[in-house]
C-alpha positions in Angstrom: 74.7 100.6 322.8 73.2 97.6 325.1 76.1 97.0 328.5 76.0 93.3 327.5 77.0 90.4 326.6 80.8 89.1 326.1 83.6 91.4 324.3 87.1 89.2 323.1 89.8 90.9 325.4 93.9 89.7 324.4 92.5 86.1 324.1 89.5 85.7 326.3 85.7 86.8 326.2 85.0 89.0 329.1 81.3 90.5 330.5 80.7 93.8 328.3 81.2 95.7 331.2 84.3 94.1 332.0 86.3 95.2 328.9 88.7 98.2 330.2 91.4 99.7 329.5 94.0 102.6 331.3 93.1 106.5 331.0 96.7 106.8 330.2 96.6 104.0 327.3 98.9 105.5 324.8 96.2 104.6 321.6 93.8 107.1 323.7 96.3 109.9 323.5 98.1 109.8 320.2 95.8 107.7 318.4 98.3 105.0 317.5 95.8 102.0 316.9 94.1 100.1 313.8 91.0 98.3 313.3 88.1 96.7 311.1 84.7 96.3 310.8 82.7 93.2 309.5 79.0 91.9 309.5 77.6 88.7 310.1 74.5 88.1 308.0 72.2 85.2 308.7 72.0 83.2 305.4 69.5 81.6 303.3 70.1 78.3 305.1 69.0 79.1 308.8 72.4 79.5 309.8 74.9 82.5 310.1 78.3 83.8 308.2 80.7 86.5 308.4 81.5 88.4 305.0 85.1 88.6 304.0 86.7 87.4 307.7 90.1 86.7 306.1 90.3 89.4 304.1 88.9 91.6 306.9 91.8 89.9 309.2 94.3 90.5 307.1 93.8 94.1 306.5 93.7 94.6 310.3 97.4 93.2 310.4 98.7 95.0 307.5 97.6 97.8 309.0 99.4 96.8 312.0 102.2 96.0 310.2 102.5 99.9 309.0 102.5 100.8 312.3 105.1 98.4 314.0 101.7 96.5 316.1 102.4 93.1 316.9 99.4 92.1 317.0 100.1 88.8 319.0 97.5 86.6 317.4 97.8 84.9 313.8 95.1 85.8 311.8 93.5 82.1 312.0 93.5 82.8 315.7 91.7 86.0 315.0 89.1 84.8 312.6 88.4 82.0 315.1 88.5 85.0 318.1 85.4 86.7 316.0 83.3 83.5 315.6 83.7 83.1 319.1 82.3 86.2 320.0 79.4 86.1 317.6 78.4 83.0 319.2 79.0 83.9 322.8 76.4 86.9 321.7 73.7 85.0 320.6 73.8 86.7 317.8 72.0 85.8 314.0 73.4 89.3 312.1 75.7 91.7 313.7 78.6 94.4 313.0 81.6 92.9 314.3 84.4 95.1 315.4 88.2 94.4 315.8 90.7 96.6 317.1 94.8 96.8 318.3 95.7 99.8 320.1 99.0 100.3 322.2 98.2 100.1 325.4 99.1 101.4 328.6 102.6 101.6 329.8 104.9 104.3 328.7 104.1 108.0 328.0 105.3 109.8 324.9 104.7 109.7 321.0 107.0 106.7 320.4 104.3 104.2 321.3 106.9 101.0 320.8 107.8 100.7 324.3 103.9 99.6 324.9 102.3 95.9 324.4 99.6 96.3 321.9 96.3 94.6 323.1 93.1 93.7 321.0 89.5 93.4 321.5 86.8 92.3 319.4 83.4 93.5 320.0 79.8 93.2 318.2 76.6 94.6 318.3 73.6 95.6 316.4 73.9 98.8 313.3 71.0 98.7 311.0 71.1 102.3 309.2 74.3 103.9 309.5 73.4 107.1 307.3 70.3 108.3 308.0 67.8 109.5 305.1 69.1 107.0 302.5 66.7 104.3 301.7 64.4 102.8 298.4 63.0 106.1 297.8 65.4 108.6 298.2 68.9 108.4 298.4 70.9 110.5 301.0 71.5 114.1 300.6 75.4 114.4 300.6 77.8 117.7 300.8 81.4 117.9 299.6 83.6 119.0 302.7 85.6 122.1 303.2 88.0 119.4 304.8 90.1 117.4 302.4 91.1 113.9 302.8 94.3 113.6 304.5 97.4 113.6 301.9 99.0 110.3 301.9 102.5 112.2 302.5 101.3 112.6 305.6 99.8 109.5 307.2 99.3 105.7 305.3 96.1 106.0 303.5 96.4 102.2 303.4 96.3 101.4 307.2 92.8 101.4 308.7 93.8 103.2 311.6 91.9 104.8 314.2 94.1 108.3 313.9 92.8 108.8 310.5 89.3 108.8 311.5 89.7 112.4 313.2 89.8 113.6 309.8 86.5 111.9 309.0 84.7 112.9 312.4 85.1 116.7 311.6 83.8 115.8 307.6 80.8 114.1 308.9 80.1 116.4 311.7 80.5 119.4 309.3 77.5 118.1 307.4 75.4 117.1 310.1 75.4 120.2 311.5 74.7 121.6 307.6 71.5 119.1 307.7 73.3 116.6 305.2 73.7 112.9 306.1 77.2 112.6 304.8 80.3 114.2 303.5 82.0 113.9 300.4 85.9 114.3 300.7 88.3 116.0 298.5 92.0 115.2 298.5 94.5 118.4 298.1 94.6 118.0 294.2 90.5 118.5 294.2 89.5 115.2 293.3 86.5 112.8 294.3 88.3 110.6 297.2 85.6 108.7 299.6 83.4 109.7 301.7 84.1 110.4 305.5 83.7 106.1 306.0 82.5 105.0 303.0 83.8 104.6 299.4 82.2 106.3 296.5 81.0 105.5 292.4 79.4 106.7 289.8 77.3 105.6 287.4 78.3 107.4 283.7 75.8 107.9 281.0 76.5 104.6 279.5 76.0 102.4 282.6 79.5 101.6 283.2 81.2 102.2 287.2 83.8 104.6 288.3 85.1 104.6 291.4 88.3 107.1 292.6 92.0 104.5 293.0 93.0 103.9 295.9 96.3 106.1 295.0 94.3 108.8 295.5 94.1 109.2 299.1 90.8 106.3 299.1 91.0 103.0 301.1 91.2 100.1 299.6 87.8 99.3 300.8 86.7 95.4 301.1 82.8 96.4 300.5 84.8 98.3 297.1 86.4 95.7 296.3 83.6 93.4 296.2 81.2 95.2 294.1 83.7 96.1 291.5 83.8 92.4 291.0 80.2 91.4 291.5 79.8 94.1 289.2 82.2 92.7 286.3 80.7 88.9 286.6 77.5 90.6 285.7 78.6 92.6 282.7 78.7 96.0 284.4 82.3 97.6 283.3 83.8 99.6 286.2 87.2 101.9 285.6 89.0 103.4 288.7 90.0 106.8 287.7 89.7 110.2 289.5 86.8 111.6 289.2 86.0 115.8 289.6 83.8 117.2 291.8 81.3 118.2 289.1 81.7 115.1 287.4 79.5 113.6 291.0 76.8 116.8 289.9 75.6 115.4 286.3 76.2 111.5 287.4 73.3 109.0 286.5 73.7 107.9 290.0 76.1 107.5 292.7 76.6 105.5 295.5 78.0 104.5 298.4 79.7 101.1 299.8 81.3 100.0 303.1 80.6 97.4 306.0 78.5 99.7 307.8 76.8 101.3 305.0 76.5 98.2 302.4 75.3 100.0 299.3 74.0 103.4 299.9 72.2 105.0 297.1 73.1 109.0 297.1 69.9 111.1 296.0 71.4 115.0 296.3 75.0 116.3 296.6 75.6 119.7 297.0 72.0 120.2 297.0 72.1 118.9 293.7 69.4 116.0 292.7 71.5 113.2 291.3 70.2 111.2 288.0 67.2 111.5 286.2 64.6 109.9 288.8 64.4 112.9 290.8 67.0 111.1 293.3 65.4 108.2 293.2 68.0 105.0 293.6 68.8 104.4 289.5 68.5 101.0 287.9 72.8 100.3 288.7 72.2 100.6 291.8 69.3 98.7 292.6 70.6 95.8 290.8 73.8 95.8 292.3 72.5 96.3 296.1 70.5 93.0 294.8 73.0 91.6 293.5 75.2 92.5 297.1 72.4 91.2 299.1 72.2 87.8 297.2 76.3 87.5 298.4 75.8 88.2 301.7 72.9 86.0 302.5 74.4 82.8 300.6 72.0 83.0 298.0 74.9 83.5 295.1 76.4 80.4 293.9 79.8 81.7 293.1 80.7 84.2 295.3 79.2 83.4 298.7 80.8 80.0 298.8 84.9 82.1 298.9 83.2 85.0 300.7 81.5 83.8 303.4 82.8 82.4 306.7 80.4 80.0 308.6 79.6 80.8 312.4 78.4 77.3 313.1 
């Protein structure tokens, strides 16, 4: 990552190199902070728009909200707080990233004592998983770790704590030679993958994607091609889905902020669908589709979906 440019510190844009915090900052130690990811994409007109700001903001406070975070900014003041920082970058397309953390003050798990600060920074991700692309989709395994059970930390907060979980997943098949891991949750079934969400495509065309009371966040990027994918005719059922059920899938892919639309070639060392893991017709025409959004080329949906930087 480049050392420069500005980062959004509590309120104020600050040299990258400038944006600090306390070894002893409670967030560091016991993991108690939340945050988001977005990208700007540079649209069809010349100029440049963030995907889903509001919704993106909002999601960071509820997630603040779960943890007692006052976050100290409304989330106009936030949204405004990213556009800045985009600008003051220079930048045309970027992944944006938001986060609230407690910060440093006192010791201990109880992190309420501490003022919460946030920072927004951005920079340049072009391929988050490696090895998926047009002619071959990534080669995914399913985890010997399981998705954390929602008894045991709020599946719906975006929070940095949860992540842990997802590090040792995505490590685990690195170190396999996989791109990605696919997570079970205790009861066996298809949750996400260690960042992104997951779907199928069934025999008959039709989307399935694991709910969200499953143990899967309710991811924006999810969200947003379930109903892209509805305009267009293309029914999509959340439902769990089985392990095996991923094994004989037409296709499957993947979807976040990071990742966009990821088409999944090989799970398990399995070749997906019928094109020799190849991305599959559904998929193609919804990462079209996706793309169409996100570049203001869509009449309907990038008009409510994207924020102008300008």
């Amino acid at each position: 990552m480049e050392e420069k440019g500005k980062i959004w510190l509590n309120g104020a844009l600050v040299d990258h190199g400038d944006a600090k915090i306390h070894v002893l900052t409670h967030g560091l130690h016991y993991g108690t902070g939340v945050f988001e990811g977005m990208r700007c994409y540079r649209t069809a007109d010349g100029n440049s728009a963030i995907f889903r700001l509001q919704d993106h903001m909002q999601r960071l406070i509820d997630s603040g909200r779960i943890y007692f975070m006052d976050l100290g900014f409304s989330r106009q003041q936030l949204e405004q707080a990213a556009i800045e920082t985009v600008k003051a970058n220079g930048m045309d397309e970027c992944y944006i990233r938001p986060i609230a953390f407690y910060g440093y003050g006192k010791m201990g798990v109880n992190p309420m004592p501490n003022k919460v600060s946030v920072a927004i920074a951005v920079w340049k991700w072009d391929e988050y998983i490696k090895g998926s692309g047009e002619e071959k989709g990534a080669r995914l395994m399913v985890s010997s770790w399981a998705r954390l059970d929602p008894r045991t930390m709020p599946m719906h907060a975006k929070a940095t704590a949860n992540y842990a979980n997802s590090a040792l997943a995505r490590v685990e098949a690195i170190k396999a030679g996989f791109d990605e891991a696919i997570m079970l949750n205790p009861s066996g079934m298809v949750v996400e993958a260690s960042a992104e969400n997951i779907f199928i495509v069934e025999k008959d065309g039709s989307l399935a994607t694991p709910p969200t009371s499953s143990g899967a966040l309710a991811g924006i990027t999810r969200e947003s091609v379930i109903t892209i994918a509805r305009e267009n005719g293309i029914p999509c059922e959340e439902r769990n889905i089985s392990r095996d059920e991923l094994y004989v899938a037409d296709e499957v892919f993947l979807t976040g902020t990071a990742a966009e639309i990821k088409p999944v070639g090989e799970i398990d060392n399995r070749t997906i669908g019928r094109d020799g893991g190849r991305p599959g017709r559904v998929t193609k025409q919804l990462k079209a589709l996706f793309d169409a959004v996100v570049h203001g080329k869509d009449g309907k949906f990038s008009k409510k979906w994207l924020a102008p930087v300008s």
